[in-house]
C-alpha positions in Angstrom: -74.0 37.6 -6.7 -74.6 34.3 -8.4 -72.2 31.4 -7.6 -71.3 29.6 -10.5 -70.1 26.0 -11.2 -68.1 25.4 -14.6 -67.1 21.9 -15.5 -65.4 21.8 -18.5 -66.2 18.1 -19.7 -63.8 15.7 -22.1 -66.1 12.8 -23.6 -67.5 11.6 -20.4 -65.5 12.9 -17.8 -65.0 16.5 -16.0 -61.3 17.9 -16.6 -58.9 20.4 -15.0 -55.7 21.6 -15.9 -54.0 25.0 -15.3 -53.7 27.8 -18.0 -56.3 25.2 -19.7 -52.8 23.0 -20.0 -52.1 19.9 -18.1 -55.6 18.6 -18.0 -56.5 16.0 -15.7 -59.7 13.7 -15.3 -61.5 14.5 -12.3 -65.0 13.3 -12.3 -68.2 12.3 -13.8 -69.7 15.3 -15.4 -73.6 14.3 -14.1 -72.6 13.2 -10.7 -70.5 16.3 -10.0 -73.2 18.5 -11.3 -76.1 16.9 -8.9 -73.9 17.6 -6.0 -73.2 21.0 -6.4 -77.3 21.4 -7.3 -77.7 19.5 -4.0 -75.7 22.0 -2.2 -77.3 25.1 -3.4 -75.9 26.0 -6.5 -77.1 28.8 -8.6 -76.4 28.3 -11.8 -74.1 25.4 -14.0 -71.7 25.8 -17.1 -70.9 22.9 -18.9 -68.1 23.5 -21.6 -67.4 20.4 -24.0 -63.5 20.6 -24.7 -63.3 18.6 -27.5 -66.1 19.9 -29.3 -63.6 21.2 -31.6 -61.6 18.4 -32.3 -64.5 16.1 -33.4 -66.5 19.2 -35.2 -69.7 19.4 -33.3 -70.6 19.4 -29.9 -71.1 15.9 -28.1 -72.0 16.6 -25.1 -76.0 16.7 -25.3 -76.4 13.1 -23.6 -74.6 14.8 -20.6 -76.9 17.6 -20.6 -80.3 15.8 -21.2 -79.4 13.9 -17.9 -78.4 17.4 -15.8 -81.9 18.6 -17.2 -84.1 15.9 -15.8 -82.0 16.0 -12.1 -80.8 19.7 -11.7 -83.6 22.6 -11.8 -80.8 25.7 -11.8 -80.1 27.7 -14.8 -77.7 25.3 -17.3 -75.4 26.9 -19.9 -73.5 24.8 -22.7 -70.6 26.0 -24.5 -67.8 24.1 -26.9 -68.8 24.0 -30.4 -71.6 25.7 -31.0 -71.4 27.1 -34.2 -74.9 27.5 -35.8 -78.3 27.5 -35.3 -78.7 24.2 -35.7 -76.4 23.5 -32.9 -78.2 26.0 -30.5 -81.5 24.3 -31.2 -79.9 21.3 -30.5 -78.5 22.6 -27.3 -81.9 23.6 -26.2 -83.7 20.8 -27.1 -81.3 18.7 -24.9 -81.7 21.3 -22.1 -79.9 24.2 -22.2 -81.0 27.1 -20.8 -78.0 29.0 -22.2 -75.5 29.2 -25.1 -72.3 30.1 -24.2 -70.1 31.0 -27.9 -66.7 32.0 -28.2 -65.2 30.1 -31.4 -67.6 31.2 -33.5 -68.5 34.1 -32.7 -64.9 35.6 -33.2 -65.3 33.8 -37.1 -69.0 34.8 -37.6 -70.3 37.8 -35.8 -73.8 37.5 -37.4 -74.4 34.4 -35.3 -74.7 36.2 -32.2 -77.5 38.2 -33.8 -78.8 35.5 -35.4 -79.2 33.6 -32.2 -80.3 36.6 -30.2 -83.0 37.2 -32.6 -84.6 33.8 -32.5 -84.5 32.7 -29.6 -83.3 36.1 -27.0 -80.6 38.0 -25.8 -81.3 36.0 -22.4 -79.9 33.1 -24.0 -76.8 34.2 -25.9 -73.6 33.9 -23.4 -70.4 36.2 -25.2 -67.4 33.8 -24.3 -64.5 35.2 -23.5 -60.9 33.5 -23.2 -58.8 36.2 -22.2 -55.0 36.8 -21.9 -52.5 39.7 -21.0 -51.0 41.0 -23.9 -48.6 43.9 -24.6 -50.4 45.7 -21.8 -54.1 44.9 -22.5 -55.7 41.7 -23.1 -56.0 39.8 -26.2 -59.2 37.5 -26.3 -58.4 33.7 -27.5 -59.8 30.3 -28.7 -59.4 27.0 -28.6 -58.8 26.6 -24.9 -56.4 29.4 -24.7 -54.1 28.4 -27.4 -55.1 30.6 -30.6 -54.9 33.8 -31.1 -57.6 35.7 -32.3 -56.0 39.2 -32.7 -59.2 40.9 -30.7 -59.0 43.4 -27.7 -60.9 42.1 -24.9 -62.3 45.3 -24.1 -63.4 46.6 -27.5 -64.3 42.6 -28.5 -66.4 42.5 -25.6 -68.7 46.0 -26.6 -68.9 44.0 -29.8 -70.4 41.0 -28.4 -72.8 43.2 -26.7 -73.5 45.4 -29.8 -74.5 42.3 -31.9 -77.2 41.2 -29.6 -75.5 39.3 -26.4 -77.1 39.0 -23.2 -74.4 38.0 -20.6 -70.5 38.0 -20.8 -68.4 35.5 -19.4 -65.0 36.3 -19.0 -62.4 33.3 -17.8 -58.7 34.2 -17.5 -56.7 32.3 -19.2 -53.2 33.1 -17.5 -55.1 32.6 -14.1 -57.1 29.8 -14.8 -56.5 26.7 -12.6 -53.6 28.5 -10.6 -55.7 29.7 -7.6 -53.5 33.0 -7.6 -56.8 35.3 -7.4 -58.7 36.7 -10.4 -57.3 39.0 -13.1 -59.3 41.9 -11.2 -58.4 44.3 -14.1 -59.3 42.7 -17.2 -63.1 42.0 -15.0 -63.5 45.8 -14.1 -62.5 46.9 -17.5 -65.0 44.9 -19.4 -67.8 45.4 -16.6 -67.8 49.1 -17.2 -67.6 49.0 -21.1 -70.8 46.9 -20.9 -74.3 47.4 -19.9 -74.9 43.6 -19.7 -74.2 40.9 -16.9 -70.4 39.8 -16.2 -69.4 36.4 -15.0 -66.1 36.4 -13.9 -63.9 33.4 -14.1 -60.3 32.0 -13.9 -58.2 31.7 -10.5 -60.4 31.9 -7.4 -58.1 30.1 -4.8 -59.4 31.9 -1.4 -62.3 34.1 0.1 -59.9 37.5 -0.1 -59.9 36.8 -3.6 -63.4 37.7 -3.9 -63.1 40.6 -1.5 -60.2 42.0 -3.9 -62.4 41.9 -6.8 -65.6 43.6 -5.1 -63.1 46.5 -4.4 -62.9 47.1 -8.1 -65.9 45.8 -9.9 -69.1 44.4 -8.8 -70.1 41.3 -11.4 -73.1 39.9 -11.6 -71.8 36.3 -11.0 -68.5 33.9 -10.3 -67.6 30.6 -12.1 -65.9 28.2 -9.4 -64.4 25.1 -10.6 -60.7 23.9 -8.8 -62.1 24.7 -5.4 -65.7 22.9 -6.0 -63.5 19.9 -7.8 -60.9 19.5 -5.7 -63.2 20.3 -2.1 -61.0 23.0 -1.3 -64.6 24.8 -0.1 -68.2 24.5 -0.2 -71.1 26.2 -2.5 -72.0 26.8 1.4 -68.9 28.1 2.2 -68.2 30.5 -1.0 -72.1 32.1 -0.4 -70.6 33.5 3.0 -67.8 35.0 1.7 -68.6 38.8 2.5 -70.1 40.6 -0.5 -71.1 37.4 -2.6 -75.1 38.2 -1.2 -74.9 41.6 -2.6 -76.6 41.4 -6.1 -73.9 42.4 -8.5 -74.3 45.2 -11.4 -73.2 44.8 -15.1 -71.8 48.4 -15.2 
């Protein structure tokens, strides 16, 4: 099971809200990201929040930095919304681009991506939410409405050429309440691919409830990395996380 770090970055600084509301400056993107790389740290996501806002991504000067200092698996997401932009990405470092916005607006650019450059480096983003008894998958840090089904948006994703999901719960992130343990088992078996599960890891039994359910092939931390509320250390022991997970 691979553990994760996300920091979801705002111009220069690592930010943290709850429900992706509330957001708070926390740290320096770069310094956080070499001390969870010195601690053992499988993988990193960086996700530039404002990406949006100012139309293209902005975070590669963050990321060309990470790529000189951290030697793990780095995924960007947060504007990415052509080719151009993933070449970018890559360029600066990136071994992974992680797409939500447009991929919910343009479909094709999933395959596009997928067939110039791999599966292995397209990362399906998914914001989810509960809605009217399933889950509705969203943008714009949880705030727009895309009118999707997780589930069914998810075989999409996988369909048009995707490599790996990631899956953050919106109504869990930040909150430390546990994961949305459903929404993660119901999109790791209508898939064939890797699942990262993500949104509102507070405590070790959190982990152990999921693994009753669904075995994903990775976990994003964040609050509990940020805030030192445990250790990459600490979250390796948690029983199950050094079983390899499945993507079915």
């Amino acid at each position: 099971m691979r553990v994760i770090a996300r920091l979801d970055v705002k111009n220069e600084h690592v930010i943290k809200g709850v429900q992706m509301e509330g957001l708070r400056k926390i740290g320096k993107p770069n310094e956080m990201a070499r001390r969870y790389y010195s601690a053992g740290i499988d993988e990193i996501i960086f996700i530039d929040c404002v990406a949006s806002l100012y139309g293209r991504p902005g975070i590669f000067p963050i990321l060309r930095q990470a790529s000189e200092e951290i030697f793990v698996p780095i995924t960007i997401g947060g504007g990415i919304k052509s080719l151009d932009d993933v070449e970018a990405a890559l360029d600066s470092g990136a071994d992974k681009i992680a797409i939500n916005t447009a991929a919910t607006r343009s479909p094709e650019l999933i395959t596009e991506v997928a067939r110039r450059y791999g599966s292995q480096c397209v990362v399906g983003s998914i914001q989810s939410k509960k809605s009217a008894g399933s889950w509705e998958a969203y943008v714009d840090a949880g705030r727009e409405r895309t009118g999707l089904r997780v589930v069914e948006w998810a075989k999409r994703l996988e369909d048009l050429g995707t490599g790996e999901l990631l899956v953050t719960s919106v109504d869990r992130d930040g909150t430390r309440s546990g994961f949305d343990v459903e929404v993660i088992a119901a999109v790791n078996d209508a898939v064939s691919i890797p699942v990262i599960a993500a949104g509102g890891f507070g405590k070790g039994d959190d982990v152990i409830d999921l693994l009753k359910l669904t075995k994903p092939s990775g976990i994003c931390f964040s609050s509990v990395l940020h805030y030192n509320k445990m250790t990459v250390e600490q979250l390796k022991a948690i029983p199950g996380m050094n079983r390899e997970g499945s993507s079915s």
